[in-house]
Backbone of each chain as ProteinMPNN parsed JSONL, in Angstrom:
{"seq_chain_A": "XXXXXXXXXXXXXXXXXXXXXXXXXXXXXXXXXXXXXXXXXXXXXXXXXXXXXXXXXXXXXXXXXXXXXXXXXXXXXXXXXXXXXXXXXXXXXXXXXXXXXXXXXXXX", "coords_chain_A": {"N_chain_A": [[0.856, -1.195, 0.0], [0.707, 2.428, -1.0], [1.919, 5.329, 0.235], [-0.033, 7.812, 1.831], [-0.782, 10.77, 0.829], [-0.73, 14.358, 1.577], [-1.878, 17.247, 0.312], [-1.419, 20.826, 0.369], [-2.448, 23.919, -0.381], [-1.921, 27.649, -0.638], [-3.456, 30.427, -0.637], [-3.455, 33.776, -1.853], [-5.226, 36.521, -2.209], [-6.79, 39.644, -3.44], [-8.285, 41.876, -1.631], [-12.135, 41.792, -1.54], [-12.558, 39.525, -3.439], [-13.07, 37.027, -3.313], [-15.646, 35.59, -3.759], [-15.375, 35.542, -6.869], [-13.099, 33.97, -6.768], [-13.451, 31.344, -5.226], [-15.749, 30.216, -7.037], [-13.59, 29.895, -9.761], [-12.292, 28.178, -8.251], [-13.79, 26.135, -7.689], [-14.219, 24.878, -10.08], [-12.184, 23.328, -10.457], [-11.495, 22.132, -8.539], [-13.848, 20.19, -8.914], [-13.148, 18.68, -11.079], [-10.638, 17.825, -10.065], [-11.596, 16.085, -8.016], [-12.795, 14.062, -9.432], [-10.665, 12.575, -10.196], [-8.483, 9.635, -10.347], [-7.719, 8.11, -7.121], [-8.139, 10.796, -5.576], [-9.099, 11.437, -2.465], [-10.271, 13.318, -0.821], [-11.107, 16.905, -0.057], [-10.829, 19.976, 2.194], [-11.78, 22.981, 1.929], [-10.923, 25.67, 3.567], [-11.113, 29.22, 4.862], [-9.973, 32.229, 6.053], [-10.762, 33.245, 9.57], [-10.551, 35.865, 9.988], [-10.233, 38.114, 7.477], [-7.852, 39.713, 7.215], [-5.445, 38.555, 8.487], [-3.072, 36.322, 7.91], [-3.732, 33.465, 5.279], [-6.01, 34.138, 2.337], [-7.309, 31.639, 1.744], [-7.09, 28.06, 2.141], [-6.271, 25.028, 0.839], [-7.12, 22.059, 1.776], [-6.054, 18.854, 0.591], [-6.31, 15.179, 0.417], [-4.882, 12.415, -0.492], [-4.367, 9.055, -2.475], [-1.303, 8.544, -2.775], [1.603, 9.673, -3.907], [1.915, 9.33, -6.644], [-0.241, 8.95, -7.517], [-1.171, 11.56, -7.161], [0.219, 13.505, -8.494], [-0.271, 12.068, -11.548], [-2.422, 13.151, -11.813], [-2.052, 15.837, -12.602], [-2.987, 16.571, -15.191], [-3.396, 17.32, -18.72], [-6.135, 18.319, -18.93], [-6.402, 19.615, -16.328], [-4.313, 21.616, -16.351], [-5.519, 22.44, -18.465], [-7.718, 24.055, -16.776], [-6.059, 25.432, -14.797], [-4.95, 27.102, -16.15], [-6.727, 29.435, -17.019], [-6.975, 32.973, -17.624], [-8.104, 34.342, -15.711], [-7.144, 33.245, -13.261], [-4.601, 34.81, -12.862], [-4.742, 36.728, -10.75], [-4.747, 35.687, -8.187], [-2.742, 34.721, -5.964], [-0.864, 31.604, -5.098], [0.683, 29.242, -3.32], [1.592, 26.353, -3.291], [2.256, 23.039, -1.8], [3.077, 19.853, -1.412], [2.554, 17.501, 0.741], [3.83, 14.927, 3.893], [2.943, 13.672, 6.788], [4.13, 14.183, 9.68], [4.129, 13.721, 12.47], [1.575, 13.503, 14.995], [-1.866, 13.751, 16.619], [-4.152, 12.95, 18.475], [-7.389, 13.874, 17.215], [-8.767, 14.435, 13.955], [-10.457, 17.248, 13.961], [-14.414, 18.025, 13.647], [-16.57, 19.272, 10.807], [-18.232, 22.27, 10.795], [-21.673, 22.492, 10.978]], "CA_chain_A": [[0.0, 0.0, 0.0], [1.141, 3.374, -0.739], [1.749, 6.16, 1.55], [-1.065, 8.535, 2.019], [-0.137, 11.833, 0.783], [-1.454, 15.603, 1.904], [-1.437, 18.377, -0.35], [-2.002, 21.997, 0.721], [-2.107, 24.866, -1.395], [-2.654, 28.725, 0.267], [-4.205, 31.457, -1.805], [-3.698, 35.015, -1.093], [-6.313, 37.57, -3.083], [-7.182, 41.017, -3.125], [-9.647, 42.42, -0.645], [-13.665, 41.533, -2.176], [-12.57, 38.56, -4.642], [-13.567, 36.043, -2.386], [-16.412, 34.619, -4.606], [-14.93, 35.212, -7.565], [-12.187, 32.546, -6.46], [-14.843, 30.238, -5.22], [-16.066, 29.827, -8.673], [-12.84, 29.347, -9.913], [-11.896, 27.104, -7.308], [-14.687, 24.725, -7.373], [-13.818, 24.336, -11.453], [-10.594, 22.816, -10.611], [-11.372, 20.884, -7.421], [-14.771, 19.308, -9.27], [-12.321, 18.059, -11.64], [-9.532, 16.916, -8.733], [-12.804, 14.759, -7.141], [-12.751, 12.955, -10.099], [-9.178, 11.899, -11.065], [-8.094, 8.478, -9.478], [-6.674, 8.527, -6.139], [-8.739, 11.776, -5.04], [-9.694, 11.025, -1.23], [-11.275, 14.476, 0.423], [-10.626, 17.824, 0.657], [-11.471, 21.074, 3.157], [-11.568, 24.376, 1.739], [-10.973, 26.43, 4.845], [-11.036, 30.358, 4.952], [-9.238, 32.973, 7.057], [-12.073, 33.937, 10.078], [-10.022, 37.361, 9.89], [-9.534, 38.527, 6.365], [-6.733, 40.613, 7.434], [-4.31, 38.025, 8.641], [-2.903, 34.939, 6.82], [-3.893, 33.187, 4.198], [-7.412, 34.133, 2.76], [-8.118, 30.479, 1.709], [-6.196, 27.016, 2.495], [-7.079, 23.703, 0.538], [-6.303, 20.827, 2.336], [-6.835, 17.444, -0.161], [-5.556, 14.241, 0.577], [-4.44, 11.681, -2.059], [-3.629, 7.989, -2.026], [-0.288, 8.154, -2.652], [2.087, 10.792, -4.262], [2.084, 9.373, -8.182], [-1.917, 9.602, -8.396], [-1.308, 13.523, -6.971], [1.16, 13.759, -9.691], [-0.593, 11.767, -12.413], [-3.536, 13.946, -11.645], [-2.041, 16.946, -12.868], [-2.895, 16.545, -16.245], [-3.807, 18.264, -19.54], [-7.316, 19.098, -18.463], [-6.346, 20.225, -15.224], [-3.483, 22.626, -16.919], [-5.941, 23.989, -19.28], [-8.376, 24.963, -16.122], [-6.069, 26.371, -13.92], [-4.248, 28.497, -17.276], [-7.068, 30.329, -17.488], [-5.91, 34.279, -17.282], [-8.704, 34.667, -14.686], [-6.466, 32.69, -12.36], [-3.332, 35.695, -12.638], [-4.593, 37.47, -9.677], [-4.786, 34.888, -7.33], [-1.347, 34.044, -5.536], [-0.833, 30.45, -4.232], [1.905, 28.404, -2.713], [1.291, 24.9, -3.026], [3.177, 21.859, -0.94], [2.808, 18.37, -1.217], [3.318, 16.654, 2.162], [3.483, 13.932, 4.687], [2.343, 13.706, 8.195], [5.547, 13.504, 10.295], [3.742, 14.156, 13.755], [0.34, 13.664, 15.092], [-2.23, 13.723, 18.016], [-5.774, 12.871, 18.826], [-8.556, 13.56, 16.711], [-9.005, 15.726, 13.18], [-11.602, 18.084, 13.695], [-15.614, 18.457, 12.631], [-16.74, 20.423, 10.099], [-19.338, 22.9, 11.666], [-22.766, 22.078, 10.171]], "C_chain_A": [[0.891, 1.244, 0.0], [1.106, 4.414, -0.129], [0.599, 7.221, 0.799], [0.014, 9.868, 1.761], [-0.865, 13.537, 1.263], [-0.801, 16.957, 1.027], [-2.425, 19.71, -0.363], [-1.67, 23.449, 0.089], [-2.936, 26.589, -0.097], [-2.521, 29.724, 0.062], [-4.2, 33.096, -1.17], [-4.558, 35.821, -2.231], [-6.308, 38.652, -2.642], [-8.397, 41.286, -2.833], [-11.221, 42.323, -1.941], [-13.524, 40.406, -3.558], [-13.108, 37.468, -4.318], [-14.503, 34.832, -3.522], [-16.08, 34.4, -5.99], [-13.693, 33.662, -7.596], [-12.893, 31.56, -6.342], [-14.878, 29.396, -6.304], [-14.901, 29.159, -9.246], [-12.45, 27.963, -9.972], [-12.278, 25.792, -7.863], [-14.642, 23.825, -8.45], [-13.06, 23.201, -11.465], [-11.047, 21.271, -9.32], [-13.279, 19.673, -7.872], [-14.043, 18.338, -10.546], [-11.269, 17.68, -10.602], [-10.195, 15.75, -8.421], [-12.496, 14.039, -8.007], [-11.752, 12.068, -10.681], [-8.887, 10.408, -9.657], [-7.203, 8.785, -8.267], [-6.926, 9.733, -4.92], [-9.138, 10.668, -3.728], [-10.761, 11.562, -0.501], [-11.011, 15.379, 0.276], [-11.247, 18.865, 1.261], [-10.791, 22.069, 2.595], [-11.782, 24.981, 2.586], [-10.764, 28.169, 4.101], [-10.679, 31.338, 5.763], [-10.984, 33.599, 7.821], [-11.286, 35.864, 10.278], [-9.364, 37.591, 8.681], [-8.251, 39.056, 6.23], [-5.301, 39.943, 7.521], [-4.174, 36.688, 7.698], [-3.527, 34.752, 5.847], [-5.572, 33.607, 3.977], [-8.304, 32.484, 3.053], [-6.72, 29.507, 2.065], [-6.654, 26.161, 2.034], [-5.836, 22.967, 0.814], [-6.368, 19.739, 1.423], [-5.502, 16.39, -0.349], [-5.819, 13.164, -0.303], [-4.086, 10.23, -1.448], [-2.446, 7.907, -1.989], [0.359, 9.507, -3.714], [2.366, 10.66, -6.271], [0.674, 9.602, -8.534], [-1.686, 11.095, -8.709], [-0.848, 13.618, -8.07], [0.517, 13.475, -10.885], [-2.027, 12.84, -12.898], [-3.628, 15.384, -12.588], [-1.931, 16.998, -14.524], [-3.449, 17.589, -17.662], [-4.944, 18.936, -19.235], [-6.92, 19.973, -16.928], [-5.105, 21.262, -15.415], [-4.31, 23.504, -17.646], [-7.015, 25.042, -17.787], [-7.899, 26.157, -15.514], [-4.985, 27.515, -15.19], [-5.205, 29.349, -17.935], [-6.485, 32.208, -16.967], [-7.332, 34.541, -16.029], [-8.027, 33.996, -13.474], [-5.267, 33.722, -11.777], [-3.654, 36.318, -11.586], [-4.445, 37.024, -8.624], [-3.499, 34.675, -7.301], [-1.846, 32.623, -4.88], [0.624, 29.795, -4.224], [1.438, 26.666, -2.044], [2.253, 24.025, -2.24], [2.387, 20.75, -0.774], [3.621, 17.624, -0.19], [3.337, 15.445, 2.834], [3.605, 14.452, 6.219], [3.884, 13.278, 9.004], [5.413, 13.531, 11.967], [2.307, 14.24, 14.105], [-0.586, 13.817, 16.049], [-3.719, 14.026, 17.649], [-6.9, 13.134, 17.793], [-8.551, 14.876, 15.701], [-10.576, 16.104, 13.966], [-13.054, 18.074, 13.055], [-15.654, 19.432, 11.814], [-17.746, 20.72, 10.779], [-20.098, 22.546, 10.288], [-23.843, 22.895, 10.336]], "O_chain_A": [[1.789, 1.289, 0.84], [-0.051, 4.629, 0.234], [0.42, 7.381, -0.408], [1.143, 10.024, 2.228], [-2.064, 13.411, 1.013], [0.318, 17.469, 1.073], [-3.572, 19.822, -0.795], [-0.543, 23.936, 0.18], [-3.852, 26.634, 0.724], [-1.494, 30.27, 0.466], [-4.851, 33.471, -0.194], [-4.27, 35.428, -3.361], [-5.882, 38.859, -1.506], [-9.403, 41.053, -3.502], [-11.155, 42.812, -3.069], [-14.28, 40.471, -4.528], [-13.713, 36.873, -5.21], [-14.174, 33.713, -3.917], [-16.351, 33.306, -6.485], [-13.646, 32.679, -8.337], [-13.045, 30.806, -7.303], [-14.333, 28.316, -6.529], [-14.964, 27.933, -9.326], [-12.307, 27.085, -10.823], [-11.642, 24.828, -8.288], [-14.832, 22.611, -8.374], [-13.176, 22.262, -12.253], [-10.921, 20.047, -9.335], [-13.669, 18.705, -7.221], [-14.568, 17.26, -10.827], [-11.497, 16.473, -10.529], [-9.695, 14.627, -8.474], [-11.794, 13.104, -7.62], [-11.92, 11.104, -11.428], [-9.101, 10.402, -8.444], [-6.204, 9.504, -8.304], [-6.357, 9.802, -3.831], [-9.399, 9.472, -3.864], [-11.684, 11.037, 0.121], [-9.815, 15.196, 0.502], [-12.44, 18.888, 0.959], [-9.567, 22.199, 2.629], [-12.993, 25.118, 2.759], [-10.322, 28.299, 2.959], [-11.53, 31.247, 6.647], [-11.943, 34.094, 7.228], [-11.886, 36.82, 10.769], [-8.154, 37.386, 8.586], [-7.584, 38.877, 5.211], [-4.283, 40.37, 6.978], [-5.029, 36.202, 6.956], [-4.023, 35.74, 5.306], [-6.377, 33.532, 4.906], [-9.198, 32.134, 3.823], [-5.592, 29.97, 2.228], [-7.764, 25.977, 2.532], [-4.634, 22.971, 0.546], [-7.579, 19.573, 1.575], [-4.388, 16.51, -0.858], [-6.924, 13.02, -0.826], [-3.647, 10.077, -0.307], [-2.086, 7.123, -1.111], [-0.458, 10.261, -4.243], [2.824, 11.539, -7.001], [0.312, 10.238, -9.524], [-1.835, 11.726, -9.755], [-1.712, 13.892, -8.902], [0.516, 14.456, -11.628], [-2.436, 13.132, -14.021], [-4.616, 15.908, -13.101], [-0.913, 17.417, -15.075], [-3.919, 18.686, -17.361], [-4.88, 20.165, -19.237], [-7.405, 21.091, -16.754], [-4.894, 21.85, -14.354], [-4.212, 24.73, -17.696], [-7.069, 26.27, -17.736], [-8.422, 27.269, -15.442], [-4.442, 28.566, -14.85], [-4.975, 29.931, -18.995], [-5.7, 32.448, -16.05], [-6.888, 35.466, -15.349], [-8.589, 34.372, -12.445], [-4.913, 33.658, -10.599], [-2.591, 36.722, -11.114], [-3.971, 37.803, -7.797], [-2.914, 34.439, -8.359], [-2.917, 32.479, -4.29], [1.483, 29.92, -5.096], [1.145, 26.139, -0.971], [3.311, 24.632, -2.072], [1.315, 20.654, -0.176], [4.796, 17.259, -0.181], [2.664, 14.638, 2.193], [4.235, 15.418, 6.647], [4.526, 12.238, 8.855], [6.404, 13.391, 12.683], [1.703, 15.116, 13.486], [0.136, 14.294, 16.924], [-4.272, 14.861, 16.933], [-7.408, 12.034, 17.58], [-8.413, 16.026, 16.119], [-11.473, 15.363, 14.371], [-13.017, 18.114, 11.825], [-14.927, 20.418, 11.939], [-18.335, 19.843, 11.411], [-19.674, 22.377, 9.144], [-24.882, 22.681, 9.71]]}, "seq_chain_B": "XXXXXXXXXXXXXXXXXXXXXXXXXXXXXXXXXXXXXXXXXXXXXXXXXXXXXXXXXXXXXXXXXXXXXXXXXXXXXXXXXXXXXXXXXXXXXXXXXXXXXXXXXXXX", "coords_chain_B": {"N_chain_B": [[-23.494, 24.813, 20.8], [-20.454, 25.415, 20.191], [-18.806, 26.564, 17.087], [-16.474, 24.391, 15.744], [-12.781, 25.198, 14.808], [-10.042, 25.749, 12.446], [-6.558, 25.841, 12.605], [-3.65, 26.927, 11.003], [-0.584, 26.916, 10.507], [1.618, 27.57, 8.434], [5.549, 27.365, 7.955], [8.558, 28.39, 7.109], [11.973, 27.496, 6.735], [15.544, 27.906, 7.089], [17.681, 26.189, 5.199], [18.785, 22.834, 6.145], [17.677, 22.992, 9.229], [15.583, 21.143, 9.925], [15.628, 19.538, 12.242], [15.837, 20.808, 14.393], [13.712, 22.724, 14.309], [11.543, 20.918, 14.651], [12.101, 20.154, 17.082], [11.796, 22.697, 18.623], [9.243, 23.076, 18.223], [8.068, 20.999, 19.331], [7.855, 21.338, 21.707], [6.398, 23.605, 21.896], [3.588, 22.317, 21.133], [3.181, 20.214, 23.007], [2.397, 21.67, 25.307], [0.13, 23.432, 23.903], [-1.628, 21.152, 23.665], [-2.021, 20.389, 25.617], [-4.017, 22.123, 26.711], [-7.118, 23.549, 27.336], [-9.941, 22.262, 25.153], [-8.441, 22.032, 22.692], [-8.363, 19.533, 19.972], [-6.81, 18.198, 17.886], [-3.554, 17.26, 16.706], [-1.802, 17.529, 13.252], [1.02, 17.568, 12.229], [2.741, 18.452, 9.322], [4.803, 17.975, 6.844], [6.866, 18.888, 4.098], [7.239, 16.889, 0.896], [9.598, 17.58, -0.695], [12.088, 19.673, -0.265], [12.907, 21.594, -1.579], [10.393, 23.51, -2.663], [7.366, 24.982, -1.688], [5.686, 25.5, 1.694], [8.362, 24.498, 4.378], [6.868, 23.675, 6.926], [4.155, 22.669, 7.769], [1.613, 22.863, 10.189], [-1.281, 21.685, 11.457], [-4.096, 22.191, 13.095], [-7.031, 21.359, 15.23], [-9.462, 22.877, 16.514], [-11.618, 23.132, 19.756], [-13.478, 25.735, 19.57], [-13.086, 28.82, 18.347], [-12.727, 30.749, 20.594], [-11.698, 29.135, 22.613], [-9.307, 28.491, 21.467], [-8.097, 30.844, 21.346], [-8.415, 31.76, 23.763], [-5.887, 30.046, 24.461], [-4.006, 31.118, 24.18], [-1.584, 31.974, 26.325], [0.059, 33.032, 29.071], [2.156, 31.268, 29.43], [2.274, 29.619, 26.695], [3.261, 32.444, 25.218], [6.052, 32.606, 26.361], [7.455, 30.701, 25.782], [7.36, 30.607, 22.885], [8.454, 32.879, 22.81], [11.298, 32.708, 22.894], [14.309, 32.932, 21.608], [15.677, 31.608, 20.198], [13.341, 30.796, 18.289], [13.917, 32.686, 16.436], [14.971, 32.399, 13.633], [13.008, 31.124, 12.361], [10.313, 31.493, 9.935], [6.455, 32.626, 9.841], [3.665, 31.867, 8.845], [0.773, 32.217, 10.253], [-2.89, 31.233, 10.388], [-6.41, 31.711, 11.625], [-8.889, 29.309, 10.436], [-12.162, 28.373, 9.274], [-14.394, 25.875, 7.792], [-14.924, 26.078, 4.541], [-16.216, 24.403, 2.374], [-16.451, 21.045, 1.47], [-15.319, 17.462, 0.759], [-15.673, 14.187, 0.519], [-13.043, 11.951, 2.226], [-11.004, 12.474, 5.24], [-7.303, 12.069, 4.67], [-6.112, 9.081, 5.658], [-2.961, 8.66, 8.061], [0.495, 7.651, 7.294], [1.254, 4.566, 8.631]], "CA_chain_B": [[-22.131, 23.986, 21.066], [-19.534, 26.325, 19.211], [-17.848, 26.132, 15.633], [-15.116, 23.856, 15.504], [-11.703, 26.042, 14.067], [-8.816, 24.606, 12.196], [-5.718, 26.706, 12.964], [-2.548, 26.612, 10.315], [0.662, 27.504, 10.606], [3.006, 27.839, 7.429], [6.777, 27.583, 8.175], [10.045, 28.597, 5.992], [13.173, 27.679, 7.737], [16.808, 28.424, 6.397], [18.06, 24.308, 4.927], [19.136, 22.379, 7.361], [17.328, 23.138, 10.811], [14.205, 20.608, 10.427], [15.532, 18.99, 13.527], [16.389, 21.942, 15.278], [12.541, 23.391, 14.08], [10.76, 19.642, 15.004], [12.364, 19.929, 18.389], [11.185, 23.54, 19.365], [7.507, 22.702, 17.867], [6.845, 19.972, 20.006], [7.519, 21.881, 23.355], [5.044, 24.001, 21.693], [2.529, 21.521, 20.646], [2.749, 19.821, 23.67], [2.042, 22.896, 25.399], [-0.894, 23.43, 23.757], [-2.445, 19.947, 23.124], [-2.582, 19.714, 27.136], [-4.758, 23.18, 26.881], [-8.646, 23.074, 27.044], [-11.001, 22.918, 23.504], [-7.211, 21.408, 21.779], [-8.92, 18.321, 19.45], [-5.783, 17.329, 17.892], [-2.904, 18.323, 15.286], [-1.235, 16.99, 12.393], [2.062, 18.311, 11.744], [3.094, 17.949, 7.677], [6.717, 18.063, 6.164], [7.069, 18.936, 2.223], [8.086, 16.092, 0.295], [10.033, 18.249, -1.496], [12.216, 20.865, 0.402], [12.565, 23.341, -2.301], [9.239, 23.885, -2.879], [5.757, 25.466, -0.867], [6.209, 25.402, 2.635], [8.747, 23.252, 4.629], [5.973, 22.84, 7.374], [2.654, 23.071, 7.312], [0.808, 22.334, 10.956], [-2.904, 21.852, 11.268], [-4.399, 22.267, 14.103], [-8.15, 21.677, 15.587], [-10.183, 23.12, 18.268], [-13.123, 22.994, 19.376], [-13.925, 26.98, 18.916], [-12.306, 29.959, 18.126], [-12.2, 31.248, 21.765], [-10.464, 28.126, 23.186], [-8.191, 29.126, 20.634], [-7.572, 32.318, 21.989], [-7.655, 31.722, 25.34], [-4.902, 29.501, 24.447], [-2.748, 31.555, 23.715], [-1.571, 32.775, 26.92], [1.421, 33.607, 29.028], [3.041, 30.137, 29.158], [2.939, 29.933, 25.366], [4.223, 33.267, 24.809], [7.063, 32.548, 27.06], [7.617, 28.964, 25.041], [7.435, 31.211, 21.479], [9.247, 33.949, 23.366], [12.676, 31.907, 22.93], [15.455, 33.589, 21.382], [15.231, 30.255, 18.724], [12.52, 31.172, 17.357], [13.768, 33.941, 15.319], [15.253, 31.895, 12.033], [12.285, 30.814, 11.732], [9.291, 32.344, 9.279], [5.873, 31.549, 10.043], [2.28, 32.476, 8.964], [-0.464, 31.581, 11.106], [-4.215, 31.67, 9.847], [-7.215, 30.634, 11.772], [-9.97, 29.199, 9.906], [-13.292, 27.629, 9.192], [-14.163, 25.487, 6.871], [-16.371, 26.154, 3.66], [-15.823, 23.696, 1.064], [-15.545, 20.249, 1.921], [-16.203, 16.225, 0.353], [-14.886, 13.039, 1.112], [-12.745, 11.983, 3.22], [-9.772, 12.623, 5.775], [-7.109, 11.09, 4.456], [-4.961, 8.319, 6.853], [-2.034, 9.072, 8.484], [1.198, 6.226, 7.012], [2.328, 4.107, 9.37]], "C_chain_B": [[-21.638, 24.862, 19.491], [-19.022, 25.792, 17.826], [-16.576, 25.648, 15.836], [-14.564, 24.641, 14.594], [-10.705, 25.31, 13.904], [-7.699, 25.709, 12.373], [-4.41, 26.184, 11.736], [-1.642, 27.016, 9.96], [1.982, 27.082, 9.905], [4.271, 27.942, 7.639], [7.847, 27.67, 6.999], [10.816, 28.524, 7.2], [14.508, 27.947, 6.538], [16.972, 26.071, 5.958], [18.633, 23.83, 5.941], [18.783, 22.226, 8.786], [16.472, 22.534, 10.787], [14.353, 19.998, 11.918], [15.507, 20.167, 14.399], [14.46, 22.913, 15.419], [11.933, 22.344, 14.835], [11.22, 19.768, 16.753], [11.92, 21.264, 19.446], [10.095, 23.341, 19.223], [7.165, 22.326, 19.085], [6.933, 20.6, 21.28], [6.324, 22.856, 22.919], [3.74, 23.811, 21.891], [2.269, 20.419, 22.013], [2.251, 20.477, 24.378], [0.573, 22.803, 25.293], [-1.741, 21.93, 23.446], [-3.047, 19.566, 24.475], [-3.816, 21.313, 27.511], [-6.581, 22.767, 26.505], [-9.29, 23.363, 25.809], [-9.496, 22.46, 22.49], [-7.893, 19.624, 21.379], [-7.64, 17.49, 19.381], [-4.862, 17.815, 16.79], [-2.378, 17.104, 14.218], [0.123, 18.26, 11.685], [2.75, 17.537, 9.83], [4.218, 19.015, 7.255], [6.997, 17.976, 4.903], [8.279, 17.926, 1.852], [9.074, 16.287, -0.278], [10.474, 19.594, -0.448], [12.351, 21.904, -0.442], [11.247, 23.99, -2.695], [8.14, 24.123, -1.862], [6.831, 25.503, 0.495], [7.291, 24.398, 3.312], [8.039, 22.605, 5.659], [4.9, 23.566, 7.734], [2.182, 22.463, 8.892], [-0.508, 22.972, 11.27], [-3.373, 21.575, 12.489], [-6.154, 22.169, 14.863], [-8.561, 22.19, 17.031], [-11.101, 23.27, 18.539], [-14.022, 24.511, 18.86], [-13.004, 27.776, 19.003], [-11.864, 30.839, 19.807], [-11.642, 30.345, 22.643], [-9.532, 28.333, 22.595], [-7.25, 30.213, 21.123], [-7.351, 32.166, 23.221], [-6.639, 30.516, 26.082], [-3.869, 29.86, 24.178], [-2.269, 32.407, 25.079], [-0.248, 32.563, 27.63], [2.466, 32.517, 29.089], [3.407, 29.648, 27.839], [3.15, 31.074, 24.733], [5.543, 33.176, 25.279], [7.379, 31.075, 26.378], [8.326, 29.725, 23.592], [8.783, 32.677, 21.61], [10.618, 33.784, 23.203], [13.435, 32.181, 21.762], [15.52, 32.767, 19.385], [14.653, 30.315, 17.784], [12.865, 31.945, 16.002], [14.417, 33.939, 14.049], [14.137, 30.999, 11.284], [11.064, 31.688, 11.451], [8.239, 31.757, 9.766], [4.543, 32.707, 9.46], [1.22, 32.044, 9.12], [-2.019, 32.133, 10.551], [-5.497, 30.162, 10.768], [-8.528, 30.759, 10.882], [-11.372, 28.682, 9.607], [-13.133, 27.154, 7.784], [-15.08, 26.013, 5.809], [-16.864, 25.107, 2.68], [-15.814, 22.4, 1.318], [-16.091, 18.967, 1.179], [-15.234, 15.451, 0.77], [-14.517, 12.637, 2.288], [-11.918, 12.308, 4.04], [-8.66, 11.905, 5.103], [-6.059, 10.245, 5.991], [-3.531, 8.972, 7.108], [-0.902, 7.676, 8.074], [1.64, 5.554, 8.525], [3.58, 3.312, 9.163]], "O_chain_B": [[-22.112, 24.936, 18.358], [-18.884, 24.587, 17.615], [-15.632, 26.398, 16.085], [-15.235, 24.992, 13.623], [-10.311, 24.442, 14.683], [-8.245, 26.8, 12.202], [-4.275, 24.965, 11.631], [-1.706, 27.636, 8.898], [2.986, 26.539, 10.364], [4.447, 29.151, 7.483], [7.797, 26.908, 6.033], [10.629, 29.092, 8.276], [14.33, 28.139, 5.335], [16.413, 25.094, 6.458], [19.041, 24.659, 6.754], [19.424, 21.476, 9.522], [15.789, 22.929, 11.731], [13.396, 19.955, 12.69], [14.743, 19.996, 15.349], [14.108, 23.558, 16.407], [11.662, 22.769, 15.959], [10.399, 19.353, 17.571], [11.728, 21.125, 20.654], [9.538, 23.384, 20.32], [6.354, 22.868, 19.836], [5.984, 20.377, 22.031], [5.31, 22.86, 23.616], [2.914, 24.526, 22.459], [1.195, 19.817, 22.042], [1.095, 20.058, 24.429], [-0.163, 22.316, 26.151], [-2.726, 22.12, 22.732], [-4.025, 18.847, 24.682], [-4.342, 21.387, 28.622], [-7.063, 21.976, 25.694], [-9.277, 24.504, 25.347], [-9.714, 22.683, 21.299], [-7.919, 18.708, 22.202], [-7.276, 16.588, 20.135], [-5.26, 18.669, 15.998], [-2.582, 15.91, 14.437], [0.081, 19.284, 11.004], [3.047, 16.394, 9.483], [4.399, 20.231, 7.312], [7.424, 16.889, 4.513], [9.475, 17.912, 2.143], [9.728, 15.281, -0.551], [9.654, 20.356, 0.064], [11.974, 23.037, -0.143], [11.281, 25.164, -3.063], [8.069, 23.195, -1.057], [8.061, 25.524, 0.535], [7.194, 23.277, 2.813], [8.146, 21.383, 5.77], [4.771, 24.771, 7.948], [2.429, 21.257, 8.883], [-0.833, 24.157, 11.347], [-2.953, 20.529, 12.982], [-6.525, 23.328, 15.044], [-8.148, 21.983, 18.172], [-11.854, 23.629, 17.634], [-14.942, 24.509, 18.042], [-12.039, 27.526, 19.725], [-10.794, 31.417, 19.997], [-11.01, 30.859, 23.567], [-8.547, 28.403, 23.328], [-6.027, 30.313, 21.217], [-6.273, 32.382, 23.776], [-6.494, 30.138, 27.245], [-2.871, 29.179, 23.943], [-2.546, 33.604, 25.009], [0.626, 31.974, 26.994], [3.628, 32.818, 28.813], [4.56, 29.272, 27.628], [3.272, 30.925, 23.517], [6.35, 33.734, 24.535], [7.553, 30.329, 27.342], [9.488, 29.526, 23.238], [9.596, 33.168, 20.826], [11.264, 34.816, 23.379], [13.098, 31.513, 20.785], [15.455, 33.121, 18.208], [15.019, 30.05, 16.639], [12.323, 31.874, 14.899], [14.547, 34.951, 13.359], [14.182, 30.411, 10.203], [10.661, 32.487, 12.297], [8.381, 30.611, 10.193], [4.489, 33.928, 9.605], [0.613, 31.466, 8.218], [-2.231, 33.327, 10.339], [-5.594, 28.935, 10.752], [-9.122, 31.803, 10.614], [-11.583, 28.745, 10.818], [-12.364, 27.538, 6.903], [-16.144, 26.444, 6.254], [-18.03, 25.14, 2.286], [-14.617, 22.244, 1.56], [-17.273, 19.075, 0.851], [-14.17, 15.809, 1.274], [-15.206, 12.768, 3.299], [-11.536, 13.198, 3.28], [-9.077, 10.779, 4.834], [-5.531, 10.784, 6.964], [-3.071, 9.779, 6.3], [-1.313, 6.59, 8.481], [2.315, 6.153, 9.362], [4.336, 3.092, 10.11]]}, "name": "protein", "num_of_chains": 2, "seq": "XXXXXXXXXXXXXXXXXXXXXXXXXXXXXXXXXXXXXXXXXXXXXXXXXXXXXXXXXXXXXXXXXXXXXXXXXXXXXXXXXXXXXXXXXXXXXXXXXXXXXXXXXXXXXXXXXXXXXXXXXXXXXXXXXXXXXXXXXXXXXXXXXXXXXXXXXXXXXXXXXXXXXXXXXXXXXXXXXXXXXXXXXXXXXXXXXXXXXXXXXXXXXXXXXXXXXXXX"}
């Protein structure tokens, strides 16, 4: 079995884009759901616009050649659209090297 | 019963100090994990050190003001440490908006 992989990407924007990204977003990660290997992910949001990141996607992968295989022609042409240039992100593909007690609910 | 908050804290270090970073954390993280409304964390290490962050820790709690009133003078005096200061960091707490699937596993 291959290792479980975590890959977190974290989006900075300019003040009132918010939904515009969204939209975006959801383009890219309704295509992610479907590529082999997809597991889950949590689009989180800064509760203070002001500090850190606005957004954070967490999405965890079976193993680090799906993530990779994933990133393919369709998923190059989505995210090369020029509506993407304003959006900063800093992606990282990781592993868990430390852990403790229990992820988190999502509020409902 | 309050909104569960995920807390996440971006690190850049200079090459070379992950031990030297992994070993101030955890007085951190233990720190806070023995604090009230602390679910549980997952600390993540880029597969890849030249690229995104080199660590990424995720953090739950049960709400945003356990959060806060976790932050108090025993972990400023922990963060307060001289050590600290080769390392980058940008902290964002958040909620979630976005979410499907599942968690993924942790390797053992």
């Amino acid at each position: 079995v291959p290792d479980p992989v975590t890959f977190i990407n974290c989006f900075d924007l300019p003040p009132g884009r918010d939904q515009e990204f969204q939209q975006l977003w959801e383009q890219v990660n309704t295509y992610m759901a479907g590529q082999p290997g997809f597991l889950g992910h949590r689009l989180h949001r800064s509760v203070n616009p002001d500090t850190g990141f606005r957004f954070i996607n967490v999405v965890w992968w079976e193993s680090a050649e799906r993530w990779a295989q994933a990133h393919d022609e369709g998923f190059r042409k989505l995210v090369g659209q020029p509506e993407w240039e304003s959006f900063r992100y800093t992606p990282t593909l990781c592993e868990v090297v430390h852990h403790s007690g229990m992820v988190g609910p999502v509020a409902t």
